[in-house]
KEPA-487700 format. One record per atom (N, C-alpha, C): x, y, z negated; residue in one letter; atom name. Coordinates in steps of 0.1 Angstrom, whole numbers, plus 5000, padded with zeros to 4 digits. Each point is the difference from the previous one (the first is absolute). Layout:
REM KEPA-487700
<node <X; Y; Z>; A; CA>,
...
***
This chain:
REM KEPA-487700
<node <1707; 5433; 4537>; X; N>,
<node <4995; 5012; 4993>; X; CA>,
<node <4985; 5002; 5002>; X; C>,
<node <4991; 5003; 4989>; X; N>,
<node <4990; 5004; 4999>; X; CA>,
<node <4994; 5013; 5007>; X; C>,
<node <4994; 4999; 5009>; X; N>,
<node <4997; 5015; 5002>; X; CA>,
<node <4988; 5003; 4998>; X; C>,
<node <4986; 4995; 4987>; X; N>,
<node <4991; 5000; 4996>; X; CA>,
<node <5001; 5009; 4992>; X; C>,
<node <4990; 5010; 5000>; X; N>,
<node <5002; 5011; 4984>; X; CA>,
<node <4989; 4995; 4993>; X; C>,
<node <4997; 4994; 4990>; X; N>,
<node <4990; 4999; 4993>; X; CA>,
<node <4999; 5010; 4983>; X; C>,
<node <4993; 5007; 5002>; X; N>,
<node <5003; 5010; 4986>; X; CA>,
<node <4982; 4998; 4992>; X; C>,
<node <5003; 5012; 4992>; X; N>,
<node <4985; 5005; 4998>; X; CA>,
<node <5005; 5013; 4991>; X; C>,
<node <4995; 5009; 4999>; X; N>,
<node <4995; 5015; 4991>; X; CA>,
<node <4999; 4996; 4986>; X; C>,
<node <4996; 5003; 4991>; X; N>,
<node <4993; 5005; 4985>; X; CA>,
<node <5005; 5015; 4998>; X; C>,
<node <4990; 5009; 4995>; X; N>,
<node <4997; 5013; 4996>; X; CA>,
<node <5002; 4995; 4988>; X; C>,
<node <5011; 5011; 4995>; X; N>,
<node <5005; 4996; 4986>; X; CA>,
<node <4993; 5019; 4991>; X; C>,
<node <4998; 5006; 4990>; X; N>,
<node <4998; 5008; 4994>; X; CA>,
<node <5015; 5008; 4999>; X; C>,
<node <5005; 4996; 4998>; X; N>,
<node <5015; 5008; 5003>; X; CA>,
<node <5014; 4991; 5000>; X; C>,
<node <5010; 5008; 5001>; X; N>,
<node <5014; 4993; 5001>; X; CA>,
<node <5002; 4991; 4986>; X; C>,
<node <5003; 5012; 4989>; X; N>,
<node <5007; 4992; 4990>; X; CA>,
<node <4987; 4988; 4995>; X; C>,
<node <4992; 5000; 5002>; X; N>,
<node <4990; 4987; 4995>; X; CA>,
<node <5005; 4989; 5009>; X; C>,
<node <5001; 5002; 5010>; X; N>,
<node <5002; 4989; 5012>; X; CA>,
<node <5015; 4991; 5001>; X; C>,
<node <5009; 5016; 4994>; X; N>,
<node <5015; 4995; 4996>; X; CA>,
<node <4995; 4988; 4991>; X; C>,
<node <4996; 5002; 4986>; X; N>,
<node <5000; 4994; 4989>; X; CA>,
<node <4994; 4987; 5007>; X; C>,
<node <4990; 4995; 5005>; X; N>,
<node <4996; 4988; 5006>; X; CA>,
<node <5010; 4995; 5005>; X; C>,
<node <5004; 5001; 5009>; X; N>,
<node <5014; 4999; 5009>; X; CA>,
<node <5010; 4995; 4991>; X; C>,
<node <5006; 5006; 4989>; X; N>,
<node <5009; 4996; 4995>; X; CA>,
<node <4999; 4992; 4991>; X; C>,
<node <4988; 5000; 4995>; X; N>,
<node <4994; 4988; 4988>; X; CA>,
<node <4999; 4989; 5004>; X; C>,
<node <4997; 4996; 5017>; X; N>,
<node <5002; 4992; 5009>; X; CA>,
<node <5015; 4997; 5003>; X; C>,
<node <5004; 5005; 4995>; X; N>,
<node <5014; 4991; 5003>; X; CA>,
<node <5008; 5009; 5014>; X; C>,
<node <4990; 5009; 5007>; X; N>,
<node <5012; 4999; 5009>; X; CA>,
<node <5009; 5012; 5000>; X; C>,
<node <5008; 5003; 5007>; X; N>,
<node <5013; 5011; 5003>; X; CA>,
<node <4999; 5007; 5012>; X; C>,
<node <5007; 5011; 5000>; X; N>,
<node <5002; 5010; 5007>; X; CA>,
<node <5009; 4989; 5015>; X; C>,
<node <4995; 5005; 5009>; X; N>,
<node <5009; 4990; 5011>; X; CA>,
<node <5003; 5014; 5010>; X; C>,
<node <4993; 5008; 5000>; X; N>,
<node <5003; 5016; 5005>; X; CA>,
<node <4995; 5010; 4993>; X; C>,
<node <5008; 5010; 5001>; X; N>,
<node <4998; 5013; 4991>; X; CA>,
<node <4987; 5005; 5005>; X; C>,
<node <4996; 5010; 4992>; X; N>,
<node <4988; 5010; 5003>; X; CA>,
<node <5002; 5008; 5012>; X; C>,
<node <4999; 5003; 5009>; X; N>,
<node <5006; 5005; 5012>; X; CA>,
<node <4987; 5009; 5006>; X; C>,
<node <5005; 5008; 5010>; X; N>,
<node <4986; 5010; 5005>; X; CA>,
<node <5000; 4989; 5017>; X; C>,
<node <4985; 5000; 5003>; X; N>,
<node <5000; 4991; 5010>; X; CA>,
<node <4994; 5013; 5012>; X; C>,
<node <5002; 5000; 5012>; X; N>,
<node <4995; 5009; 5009>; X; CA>,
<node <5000; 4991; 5012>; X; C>,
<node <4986; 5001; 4999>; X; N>,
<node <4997; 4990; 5013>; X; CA>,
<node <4990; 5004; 5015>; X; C>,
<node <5006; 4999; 5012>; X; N>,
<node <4995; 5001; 5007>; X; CA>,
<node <4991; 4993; 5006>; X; C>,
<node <4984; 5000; 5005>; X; N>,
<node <4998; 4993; 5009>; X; CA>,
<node <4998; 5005; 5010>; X; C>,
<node <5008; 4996; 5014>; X; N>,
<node <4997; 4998; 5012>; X; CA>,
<node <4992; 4995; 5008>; X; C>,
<node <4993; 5011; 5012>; X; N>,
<node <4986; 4994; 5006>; X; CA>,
<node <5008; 5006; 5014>; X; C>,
<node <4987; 4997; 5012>; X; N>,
<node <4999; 5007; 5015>; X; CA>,
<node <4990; 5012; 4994>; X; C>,
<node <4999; 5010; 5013>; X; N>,
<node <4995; 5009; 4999>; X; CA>,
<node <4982; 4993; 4997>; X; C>,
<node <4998; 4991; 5007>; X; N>,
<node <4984; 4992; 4998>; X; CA>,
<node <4996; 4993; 4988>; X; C>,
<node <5014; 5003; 4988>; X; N>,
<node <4996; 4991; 4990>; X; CA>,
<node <4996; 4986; 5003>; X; C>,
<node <5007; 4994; 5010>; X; N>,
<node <5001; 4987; 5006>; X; CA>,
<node <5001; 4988; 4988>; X; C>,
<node <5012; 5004; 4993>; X; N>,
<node <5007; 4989; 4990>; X; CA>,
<node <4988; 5000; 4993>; X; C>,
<node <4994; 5012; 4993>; X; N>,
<node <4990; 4995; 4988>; X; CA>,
<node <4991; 4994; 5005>; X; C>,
<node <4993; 5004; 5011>; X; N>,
<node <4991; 4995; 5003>; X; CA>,
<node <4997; 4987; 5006>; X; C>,
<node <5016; 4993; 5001>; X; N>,
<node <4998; 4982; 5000>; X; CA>,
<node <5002; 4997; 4988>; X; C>,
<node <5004; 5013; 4992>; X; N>,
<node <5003; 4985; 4988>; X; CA>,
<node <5013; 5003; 4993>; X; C>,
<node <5011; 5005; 5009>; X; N>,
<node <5012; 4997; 4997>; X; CA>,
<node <5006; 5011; 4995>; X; C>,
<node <5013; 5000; 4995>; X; N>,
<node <5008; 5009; 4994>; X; CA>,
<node <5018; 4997; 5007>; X; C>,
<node <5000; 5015; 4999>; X; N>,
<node <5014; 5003; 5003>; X; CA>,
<node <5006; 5011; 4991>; X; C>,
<node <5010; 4998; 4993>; X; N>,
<node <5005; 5007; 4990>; X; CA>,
<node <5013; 5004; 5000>; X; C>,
<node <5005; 5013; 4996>; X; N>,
<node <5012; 5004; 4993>; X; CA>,
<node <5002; 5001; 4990>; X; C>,
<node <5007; 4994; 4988>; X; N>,
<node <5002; 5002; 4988>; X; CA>,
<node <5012; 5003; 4994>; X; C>,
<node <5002; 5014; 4993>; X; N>,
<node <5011; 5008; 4994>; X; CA>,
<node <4998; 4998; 4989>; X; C>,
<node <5011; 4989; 4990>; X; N>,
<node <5002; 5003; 4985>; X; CA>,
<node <5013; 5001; 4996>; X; C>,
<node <5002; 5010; 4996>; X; N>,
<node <5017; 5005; 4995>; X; CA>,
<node <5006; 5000; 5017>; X; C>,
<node <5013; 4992; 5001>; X; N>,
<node <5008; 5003; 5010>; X; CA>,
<node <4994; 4988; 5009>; X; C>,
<node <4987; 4990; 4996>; X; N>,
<node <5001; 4987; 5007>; X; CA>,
<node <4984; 5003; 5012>; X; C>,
<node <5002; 4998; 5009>; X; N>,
<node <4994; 5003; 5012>; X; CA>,
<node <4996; 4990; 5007>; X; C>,
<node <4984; 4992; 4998>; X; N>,
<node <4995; 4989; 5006>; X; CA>,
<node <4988; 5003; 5008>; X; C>,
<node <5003; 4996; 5012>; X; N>,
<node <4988; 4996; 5007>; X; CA>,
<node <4992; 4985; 5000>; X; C>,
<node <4988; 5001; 5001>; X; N>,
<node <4989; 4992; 4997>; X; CA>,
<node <4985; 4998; 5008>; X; C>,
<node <5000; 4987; 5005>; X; N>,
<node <4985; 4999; 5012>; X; CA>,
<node <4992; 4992; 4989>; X; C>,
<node <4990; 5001; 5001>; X; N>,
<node <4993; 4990; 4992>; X; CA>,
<node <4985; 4997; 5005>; X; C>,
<node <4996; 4991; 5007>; X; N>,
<node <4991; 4989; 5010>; X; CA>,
<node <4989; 5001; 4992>; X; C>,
<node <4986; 4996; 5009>; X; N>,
<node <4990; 5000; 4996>; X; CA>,
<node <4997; 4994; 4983>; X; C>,
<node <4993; 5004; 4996>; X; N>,
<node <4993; 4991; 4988>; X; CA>,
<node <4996; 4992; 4998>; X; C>,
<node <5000; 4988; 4990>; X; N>,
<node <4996; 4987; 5002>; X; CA>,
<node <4994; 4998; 4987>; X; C>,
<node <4984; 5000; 5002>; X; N>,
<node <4986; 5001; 4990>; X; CA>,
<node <5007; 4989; 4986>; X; C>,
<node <4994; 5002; 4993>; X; N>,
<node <5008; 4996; 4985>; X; CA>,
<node <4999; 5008; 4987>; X; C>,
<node <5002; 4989; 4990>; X; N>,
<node <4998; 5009; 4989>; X; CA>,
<node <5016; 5013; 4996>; X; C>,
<node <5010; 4994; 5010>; X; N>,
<node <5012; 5005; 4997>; X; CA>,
<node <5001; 5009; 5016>; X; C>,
<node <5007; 5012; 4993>; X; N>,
<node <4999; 5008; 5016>; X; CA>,
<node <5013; 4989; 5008>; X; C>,
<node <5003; 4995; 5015>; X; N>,
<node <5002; 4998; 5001>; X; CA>,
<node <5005; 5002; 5016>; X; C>,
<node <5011; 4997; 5004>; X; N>,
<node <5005; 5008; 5016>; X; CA>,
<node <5008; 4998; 5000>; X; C>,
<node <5006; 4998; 5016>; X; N>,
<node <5016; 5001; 5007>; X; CA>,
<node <5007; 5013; 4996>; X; C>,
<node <5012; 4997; 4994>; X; N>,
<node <5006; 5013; 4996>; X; CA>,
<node <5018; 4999; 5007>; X; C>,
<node <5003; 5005; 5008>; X; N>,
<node <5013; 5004; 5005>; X; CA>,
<node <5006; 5014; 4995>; X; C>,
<node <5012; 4994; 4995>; X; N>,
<node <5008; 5014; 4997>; X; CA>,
<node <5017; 4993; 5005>; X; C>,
<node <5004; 5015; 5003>; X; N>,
<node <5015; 5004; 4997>; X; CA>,
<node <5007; 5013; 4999>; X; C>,
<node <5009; 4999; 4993>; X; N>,
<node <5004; 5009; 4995>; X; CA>,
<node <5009; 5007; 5013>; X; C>,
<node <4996; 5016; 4999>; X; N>,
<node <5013; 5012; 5008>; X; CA>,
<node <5006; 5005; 4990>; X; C>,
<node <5014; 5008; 5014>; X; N>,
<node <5008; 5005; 4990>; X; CA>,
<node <4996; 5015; 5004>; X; C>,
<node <4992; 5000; 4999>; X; N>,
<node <5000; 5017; 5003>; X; CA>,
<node <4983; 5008; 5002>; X; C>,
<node <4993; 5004; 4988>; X; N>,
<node <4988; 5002; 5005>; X; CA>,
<node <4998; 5008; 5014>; X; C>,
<node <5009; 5012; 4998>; X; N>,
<node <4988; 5011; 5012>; X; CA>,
<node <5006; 4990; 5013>; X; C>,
<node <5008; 4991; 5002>; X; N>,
<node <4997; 4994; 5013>; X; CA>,
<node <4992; 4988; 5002>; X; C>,
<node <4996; 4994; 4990>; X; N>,
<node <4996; 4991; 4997>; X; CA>,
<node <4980; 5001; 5009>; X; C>,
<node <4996; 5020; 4992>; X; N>,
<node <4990; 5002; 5001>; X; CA>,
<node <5004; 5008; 5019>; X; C>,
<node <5006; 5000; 5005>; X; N>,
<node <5007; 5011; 5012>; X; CA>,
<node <4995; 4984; 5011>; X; C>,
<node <5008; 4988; 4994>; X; N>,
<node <4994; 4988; 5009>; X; CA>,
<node <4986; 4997; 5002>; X; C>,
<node <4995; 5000; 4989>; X; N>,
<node <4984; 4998; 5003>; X; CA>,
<node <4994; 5008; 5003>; X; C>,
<node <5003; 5016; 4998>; X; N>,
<node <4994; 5012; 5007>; X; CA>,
<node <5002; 4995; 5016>; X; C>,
<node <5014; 4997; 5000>; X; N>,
<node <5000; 4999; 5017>; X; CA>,
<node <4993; 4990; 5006>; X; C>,
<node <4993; 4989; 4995>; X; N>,
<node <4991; 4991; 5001>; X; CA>,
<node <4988; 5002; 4999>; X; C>,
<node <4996; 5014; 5001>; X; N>,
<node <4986; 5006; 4998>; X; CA>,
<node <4995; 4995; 4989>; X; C>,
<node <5004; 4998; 4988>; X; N>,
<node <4998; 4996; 4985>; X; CA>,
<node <5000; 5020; 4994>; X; C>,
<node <4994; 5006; 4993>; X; N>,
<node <5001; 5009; 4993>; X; CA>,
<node <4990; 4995; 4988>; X; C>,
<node <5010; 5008; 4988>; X; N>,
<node <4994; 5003; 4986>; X; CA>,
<node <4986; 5001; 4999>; X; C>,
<node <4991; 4993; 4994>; X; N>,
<node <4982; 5003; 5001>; X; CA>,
<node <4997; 5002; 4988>; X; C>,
<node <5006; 4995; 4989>; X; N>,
<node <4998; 5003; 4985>; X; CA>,
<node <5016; 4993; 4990>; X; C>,
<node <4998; 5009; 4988>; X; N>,
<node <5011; 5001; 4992>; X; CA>,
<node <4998; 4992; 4987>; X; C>,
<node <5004; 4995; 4991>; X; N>,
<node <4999; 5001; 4988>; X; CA>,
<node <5011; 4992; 4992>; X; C>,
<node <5003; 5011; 4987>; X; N>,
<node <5009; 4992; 4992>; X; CA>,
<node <4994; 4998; 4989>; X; C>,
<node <5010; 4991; 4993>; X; N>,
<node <5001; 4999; 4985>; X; CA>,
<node <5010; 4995; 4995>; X; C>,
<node <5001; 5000; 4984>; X; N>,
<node <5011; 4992; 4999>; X; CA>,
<node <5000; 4988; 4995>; X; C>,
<node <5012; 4989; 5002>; X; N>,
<node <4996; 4986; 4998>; X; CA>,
<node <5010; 4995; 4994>; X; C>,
<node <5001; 4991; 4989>; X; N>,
<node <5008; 4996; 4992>; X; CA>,
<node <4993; 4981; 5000>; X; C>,
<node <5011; 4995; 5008>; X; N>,
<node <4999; 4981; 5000>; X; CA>,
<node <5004; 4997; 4989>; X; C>,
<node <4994; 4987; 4998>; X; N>,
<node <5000; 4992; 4988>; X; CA>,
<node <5002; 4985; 5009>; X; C>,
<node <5006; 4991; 4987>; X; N>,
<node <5001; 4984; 5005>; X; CA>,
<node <5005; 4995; 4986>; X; C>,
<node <4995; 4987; 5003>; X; N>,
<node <5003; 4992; 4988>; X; CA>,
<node <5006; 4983; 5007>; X; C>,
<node <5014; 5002; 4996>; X; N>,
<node <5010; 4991; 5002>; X; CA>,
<node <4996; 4988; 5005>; X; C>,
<node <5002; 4994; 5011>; X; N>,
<node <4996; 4991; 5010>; X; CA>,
<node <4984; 4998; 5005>; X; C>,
<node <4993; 5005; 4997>; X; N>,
<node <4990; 5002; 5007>; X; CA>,
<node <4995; 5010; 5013>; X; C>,
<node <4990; 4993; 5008>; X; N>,
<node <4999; 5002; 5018>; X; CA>,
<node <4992; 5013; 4999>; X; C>,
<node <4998; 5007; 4991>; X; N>,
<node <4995; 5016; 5002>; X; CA>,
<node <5006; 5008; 4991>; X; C>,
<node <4996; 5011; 5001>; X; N>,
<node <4999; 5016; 4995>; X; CA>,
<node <4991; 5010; 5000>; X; C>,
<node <5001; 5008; 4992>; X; N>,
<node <4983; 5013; 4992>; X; CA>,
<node <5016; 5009; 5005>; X; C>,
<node <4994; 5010; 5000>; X; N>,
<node <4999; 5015; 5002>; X; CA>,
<node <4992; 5008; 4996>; X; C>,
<node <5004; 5013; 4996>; X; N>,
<node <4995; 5006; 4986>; X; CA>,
<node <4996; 5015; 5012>; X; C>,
<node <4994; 5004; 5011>; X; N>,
<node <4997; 5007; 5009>; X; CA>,
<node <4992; 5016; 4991>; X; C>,
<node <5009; 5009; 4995>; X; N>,
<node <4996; 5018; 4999>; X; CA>,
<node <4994; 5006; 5010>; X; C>,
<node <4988; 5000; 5004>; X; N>,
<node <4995; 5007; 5011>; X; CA>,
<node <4993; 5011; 4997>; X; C>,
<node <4998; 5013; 5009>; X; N>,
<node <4990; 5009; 5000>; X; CA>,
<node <4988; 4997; 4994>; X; C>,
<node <4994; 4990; 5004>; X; N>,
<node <4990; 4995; 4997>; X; CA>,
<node <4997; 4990; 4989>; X; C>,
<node <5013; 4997; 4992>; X; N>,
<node <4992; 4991; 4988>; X; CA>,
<node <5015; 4991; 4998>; X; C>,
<node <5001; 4990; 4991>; X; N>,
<node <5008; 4994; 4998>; X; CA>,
<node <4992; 4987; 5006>; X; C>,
<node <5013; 4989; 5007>; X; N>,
<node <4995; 4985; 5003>; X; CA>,
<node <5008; 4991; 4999>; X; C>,
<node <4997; 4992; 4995>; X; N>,
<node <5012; 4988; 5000>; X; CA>,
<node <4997; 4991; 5016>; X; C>,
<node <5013; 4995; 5006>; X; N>,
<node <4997; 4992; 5010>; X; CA>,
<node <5007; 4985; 4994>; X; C>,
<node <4992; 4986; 5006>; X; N>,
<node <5003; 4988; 5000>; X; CA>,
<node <5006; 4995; 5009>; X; C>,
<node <5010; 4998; 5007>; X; N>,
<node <5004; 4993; 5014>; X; CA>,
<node <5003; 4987; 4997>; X; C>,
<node <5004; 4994; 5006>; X; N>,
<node <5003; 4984; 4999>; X; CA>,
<node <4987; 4987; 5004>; X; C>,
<node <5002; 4988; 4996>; X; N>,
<node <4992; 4990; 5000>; X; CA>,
<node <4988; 5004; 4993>; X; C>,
<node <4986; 4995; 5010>; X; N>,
<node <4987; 5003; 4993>; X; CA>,
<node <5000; 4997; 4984>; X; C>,
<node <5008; 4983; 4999>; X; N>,
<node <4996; 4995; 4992>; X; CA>,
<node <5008; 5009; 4992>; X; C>,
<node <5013; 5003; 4997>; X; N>,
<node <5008; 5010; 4993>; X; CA>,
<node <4992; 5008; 4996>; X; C>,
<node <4992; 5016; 5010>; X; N>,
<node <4998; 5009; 4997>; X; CA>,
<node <4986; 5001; 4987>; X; C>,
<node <4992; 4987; 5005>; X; N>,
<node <4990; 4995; 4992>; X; CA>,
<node <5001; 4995; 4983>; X; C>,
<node <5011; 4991; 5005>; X; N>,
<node <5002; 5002; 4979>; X; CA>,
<node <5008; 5015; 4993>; X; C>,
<node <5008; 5005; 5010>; X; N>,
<node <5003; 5010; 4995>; X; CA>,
<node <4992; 5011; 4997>; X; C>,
<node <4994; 5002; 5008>; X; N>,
<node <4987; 5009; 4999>; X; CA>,
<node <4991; 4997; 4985>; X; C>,
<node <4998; 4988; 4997>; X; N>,
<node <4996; 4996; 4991>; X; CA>,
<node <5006; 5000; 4988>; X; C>,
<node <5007; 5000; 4997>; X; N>,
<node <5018; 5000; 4989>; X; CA>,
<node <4997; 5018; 5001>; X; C>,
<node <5001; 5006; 5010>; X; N>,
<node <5003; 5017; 4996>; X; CA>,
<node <4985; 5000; 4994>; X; C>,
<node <4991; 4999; 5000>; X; N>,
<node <4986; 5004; 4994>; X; CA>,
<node <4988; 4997; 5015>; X; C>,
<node <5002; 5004; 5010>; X; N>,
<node <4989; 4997; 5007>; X; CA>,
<node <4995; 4992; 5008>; X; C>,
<node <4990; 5000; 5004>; X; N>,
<node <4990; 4990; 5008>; X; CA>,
<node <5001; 5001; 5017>; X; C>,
<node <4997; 4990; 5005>; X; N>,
<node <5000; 5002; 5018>; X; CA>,
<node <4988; 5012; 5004>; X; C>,
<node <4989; 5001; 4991>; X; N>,
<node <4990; 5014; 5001>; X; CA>,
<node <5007; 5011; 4998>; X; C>,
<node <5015; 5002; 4996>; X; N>,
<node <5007; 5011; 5001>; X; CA>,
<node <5006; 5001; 5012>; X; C>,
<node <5002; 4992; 5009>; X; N>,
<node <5003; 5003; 5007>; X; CA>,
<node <5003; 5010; 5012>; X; C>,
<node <5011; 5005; 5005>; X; N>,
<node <4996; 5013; 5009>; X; CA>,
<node <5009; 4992; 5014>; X; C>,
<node <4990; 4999; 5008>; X; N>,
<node <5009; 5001; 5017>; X; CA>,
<node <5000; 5003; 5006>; X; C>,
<node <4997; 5018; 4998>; X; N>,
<node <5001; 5006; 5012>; X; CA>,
<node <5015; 5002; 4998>; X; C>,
<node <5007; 5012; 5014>; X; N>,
<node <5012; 5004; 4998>; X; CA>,
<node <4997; 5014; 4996>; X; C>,
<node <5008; 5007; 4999>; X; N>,
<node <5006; 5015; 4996>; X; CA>,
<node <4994; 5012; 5007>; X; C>,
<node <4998; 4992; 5014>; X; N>,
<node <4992; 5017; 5006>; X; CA>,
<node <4986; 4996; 4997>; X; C>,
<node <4992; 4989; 5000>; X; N>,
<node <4990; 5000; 4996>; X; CA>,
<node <4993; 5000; 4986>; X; C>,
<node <5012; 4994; 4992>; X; N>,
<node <4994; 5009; 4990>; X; CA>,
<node <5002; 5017; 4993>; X; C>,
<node <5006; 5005; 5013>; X; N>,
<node <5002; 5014; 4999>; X; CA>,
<node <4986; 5004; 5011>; X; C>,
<node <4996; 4992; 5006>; X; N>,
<node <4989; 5006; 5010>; X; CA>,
<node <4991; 5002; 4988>; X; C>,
<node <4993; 4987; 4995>; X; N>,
<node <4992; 4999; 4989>; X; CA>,
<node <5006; 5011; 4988>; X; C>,
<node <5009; 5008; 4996>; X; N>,
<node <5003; 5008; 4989>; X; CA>,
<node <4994; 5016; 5007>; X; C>,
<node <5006; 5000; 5014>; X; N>,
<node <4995; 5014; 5008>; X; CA>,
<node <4984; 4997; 4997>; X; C>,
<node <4994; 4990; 5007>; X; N>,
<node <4988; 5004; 5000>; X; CA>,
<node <4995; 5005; 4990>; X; C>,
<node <5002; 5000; 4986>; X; N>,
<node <4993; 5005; 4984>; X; CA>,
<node <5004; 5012; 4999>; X; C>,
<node <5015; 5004; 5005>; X; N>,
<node <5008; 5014; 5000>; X; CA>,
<node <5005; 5001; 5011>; X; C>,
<node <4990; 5002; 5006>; X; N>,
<node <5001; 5011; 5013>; X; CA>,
<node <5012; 5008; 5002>; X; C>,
<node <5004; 5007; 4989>; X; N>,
<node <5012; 5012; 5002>; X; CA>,
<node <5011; 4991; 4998>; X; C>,
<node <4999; 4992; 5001>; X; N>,
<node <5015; 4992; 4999>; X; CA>,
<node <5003; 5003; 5014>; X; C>,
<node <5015; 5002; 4999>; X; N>,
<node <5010; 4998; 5013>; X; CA>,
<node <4996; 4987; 5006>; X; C>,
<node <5004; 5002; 5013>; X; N>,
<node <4998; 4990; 5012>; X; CA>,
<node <5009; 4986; 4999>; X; C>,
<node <5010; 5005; 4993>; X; N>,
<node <5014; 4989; 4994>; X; CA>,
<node <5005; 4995; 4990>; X; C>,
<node <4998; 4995; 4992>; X; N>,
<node <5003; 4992; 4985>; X; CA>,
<node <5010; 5003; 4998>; X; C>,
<node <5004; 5013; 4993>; X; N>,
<node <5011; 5000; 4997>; X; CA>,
<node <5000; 5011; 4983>; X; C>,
<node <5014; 5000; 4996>; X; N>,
<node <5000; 5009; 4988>; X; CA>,
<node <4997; 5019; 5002>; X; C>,
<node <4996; 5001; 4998>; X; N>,
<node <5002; 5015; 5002>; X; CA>,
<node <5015; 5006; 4997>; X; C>,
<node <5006; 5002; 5008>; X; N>,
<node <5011; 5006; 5004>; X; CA>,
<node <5004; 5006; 4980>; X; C>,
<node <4994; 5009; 4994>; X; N>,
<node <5006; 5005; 4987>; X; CA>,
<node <5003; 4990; 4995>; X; C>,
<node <4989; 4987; 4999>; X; N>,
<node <5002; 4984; 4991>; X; CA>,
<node <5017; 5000; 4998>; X; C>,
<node <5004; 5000; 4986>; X; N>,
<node <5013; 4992; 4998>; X; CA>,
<node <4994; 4988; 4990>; X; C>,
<node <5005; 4987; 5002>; X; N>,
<node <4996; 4988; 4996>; X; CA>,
<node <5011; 4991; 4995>; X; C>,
***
């Protein structure tokens, strides 16, 4: 088993444009549109970020995964050790790593709807965020690179940061943004 994440970002202008790419490409729904709520976990010293690493809880529908994911490895493709497994139960899930002096340090959802196209080594995701619409690439460099190319864009589109940092970068322009990436509670979506 692979335990290498290799992805990249693209900022898309909205959903339905990015659907229509997506599907004119050939590929299919492999999971539904779902609301994603995701935790990350730190020490009180912000220890994890500040080497590098990530520790995660992620809540979509009734499926509940936890996720470490290891330094970054420089490249055109974001790239890192990624460990996951699935619990059966969030609030104890998050009750274990609290007891491991892990607490919640930032939030953010969105919703994500997978895509795949029939025996090939990746998948896009179609990511609804607070902040903007994005498509993600996972799989083989070489994979994500013609496909990226086949949906319309170039490696200078590229995006690899993750989620809180491009939420750090969105606070800094709007300030009054909440501290957490998330929908505003009224949002029905």
């Amino acid at each position: 088993m692979n335990h290498e994440e290799v992805e990249v970002k693209l900022r898309v202008a909205d959903a339905e444009t990015a659907l229509q790419k997506i599907r004119a490409a050939g590929f299919q729904v492999t999971a539904a549109r779902v609301l994603e709520q995701n935790f990350v976990l730190d020490t009180p010293a912000s220890s994890l970020r500040k080497d590098g690493l990530l520790l995660r809880i992620r809540r979509a529908g009734d499926s509940v995964t936890c996720t470490f994911k290891g330094h970054e490895i420089p490249g055109p493709h974001k790239r890192r050790e990624e460990r996951e497994f699935r619990a059966s139960d969030f609030d104890e899930a998050v009750a274990l790593f609290n007891g491991l002096g892990y607490a919640t340090a930032f939030r953010y959802e969105k919703y994500r709807t997978e895509f795949a196209r029939a025996g090939e080594p990746g998948h896009v995701t179609l990511d609804e965020t607070p902040v903007g619409v994005l498509l993600e690439l996972e799989g083989p460099a070489d994979w994500i690179d013609r496909t990226a190319k086949e949906l319309g864009f170039t490696p200078d589109r590229y995006i690899l940061s993750s989620y809180g940092r491009l939420y750090a970068e969105w606070r800094a322009k709007h300030p009054e943004a909440p501290p957490d990436m998330i929908f505003p509670p009224a949002a029905t979506r």
